[in-house]
N, C-alpha and C positions, 0 to 999 in steps of 0.2 A: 504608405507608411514605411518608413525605416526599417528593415532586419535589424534585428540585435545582432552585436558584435563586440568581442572582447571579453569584461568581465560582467559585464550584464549577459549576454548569450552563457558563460559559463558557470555561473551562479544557477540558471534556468534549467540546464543539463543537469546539475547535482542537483537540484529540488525535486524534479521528475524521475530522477533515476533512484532515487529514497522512497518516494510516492509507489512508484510500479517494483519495486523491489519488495516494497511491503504491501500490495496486494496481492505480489504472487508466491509471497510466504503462505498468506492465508487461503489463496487460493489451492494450491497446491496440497495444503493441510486438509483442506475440506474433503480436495477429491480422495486421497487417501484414508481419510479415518471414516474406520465403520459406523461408527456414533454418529457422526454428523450426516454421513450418507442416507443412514438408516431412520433415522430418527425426525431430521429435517429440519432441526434444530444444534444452533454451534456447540459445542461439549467445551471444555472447560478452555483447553488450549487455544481452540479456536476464537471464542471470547476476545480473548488478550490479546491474538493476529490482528481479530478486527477493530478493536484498540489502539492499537500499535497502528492501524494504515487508516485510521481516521484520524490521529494524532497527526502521521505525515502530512496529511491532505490540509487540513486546520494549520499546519506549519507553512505554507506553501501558499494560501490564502491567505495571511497574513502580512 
């Protein structure tokens, strides 16, 4: 199979770097907040992280 190259290869870059940029908002969120830590359930922010980086993903699959 072909490697992408061009603007297919870089279209590719910015979809995944949106994707992992916004799971490691929400990851990041999680390790940090006591709520979610504690609890083991998302608190309100994190909610909307996980939102926000399934929105990505679903953008990308598309």
């Amino acid at each position: 199979m072909a490697e992408r190259t061009g603007p297919v290869q870089a279209q590719h870059r910015v979809t995944e770097a949106v994707v992992q940029a916004a799971y490691g908002r929400f990851i990041r969120h999680t390790q940090l907040c006591t709520e979610c830590r504690t609890q083991g359930v998302d608190c309100e922010d994190a909610a909307e992280l996980r939102q926000a980086w399934r929105a990505a993903r679903l953008g990308v699959a598309a």
